[in-house]
C-alpha positions as CSV (number, residue, x, y, z in Angstrom):
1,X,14.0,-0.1,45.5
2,X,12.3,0.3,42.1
3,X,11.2,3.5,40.9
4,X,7.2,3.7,41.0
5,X,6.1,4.1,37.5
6,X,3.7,7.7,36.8
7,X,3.1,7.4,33.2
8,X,0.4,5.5,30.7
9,X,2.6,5.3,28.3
10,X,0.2,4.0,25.9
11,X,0.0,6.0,22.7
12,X,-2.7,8.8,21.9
13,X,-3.5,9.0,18.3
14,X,-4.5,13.0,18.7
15,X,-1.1,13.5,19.7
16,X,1.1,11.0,17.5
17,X,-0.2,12.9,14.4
18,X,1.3,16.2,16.1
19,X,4.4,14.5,16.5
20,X,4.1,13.3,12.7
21,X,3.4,17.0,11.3
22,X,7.2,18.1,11.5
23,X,6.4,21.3,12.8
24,X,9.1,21.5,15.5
25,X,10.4,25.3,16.1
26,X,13.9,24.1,15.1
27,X,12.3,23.6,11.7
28,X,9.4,26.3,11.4
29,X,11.6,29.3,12.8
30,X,13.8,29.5,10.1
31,X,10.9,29.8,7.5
32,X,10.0,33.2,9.6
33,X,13.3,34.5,10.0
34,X,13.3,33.8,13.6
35,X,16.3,33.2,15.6
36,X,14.9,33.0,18.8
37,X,15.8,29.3,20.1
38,X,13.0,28.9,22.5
39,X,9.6,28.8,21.1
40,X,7.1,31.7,22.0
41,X,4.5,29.2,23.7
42,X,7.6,28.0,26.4
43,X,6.6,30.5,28.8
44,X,3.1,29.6,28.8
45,X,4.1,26.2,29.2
46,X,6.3,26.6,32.2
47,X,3.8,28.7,33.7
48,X,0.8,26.4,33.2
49,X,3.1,23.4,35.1
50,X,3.9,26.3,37.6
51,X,-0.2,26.3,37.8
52,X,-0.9,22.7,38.0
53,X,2.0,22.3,40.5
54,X,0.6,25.1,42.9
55,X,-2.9,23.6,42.4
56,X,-1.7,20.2,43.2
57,X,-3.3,18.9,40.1
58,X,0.1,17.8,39.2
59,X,3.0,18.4,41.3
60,X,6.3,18.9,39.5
61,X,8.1,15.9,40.3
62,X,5.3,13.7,39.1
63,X,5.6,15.5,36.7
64,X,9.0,15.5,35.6
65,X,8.9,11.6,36.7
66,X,6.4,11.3,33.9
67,X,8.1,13.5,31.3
68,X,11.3,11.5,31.7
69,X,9.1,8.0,31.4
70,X,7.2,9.3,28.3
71,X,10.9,10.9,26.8
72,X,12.0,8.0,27.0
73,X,9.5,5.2,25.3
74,X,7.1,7.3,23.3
75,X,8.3,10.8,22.7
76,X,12.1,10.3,22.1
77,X,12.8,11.5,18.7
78,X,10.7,14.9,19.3
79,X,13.1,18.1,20.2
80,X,13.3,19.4,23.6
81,X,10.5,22.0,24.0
82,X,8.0,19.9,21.8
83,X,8.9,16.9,23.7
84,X,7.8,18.3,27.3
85,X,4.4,19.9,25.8
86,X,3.7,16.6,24.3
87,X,4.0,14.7,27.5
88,X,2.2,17.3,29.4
89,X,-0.8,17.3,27.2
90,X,-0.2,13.0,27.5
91,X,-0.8,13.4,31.2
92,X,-3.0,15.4,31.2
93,X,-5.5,13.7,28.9
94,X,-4.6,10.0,30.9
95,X,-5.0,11.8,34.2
96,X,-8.4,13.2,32.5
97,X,-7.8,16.8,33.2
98,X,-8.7,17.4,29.4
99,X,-10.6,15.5,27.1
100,X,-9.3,14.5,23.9
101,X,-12.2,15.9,21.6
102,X,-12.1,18.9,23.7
103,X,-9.0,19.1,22.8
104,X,-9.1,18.3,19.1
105,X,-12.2,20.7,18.8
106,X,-9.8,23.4,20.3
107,X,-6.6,22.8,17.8
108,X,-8.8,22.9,15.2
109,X,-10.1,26.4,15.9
110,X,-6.4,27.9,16.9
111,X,-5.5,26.1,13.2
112,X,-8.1,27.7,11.4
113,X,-7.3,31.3,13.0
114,X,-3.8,30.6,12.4
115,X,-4.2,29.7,8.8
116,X,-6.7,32.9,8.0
117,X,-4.2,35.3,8.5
């Protein structure tokens, strides 16, 4: 029996010029002094698939079905923690729960906050 594929894994330029901006936690944490492994947005990550689960927007093992799919042919050389927020986020916009712009317009608020201080 074949395994039902979940995942678009067509590419989404919003989110391959993330991928491009090398700013994994492995390699911003040290600028910062930070030795924390996990990043400070992995809790809010786990909890917002904990939401969608519950919801049944997305129920974990589609989920992690996709994840694995999208690990595998589009997100493989991204680290761990950016990997499954990448492929969450590439659900979410092919499954149209957020819409790319929307999105963009958002990033480019949090950036601008972010690079005030």
């Amino acid at each position: 029996m074949s395994a039902k594929r979940n995942a678009d894994l067509g590419r989404i330029a919003l989110l391959d010029a993330i991928r491009s901006e090398g700013k994994a936690w492995d390699v911003i944490a040290p600028r910062y002094g930070v030795t924390n492994p996990d990043p400070p947005w992995k809790t809010s990550l786990i909890a917002m698939c904990e939401c969608l689960s519950v919801s049944g927007a997305l129920p974990t093992l589609d989920r992690r079905r996709t994840e694995d799919e999208l690990a595998a042919a589009v997100y493989s050389e991204v680290p761990a923690p950016e990997r499954q927020l990448l492929a969450l986020v590439h659900t979410l916009l092919r499954r149209r729960l957020v819409v790319e712009g929307d999105l963009a317009s958002r990033m480019r608020t949090v950036r601008s906050r972010l690079e005030a201080v």
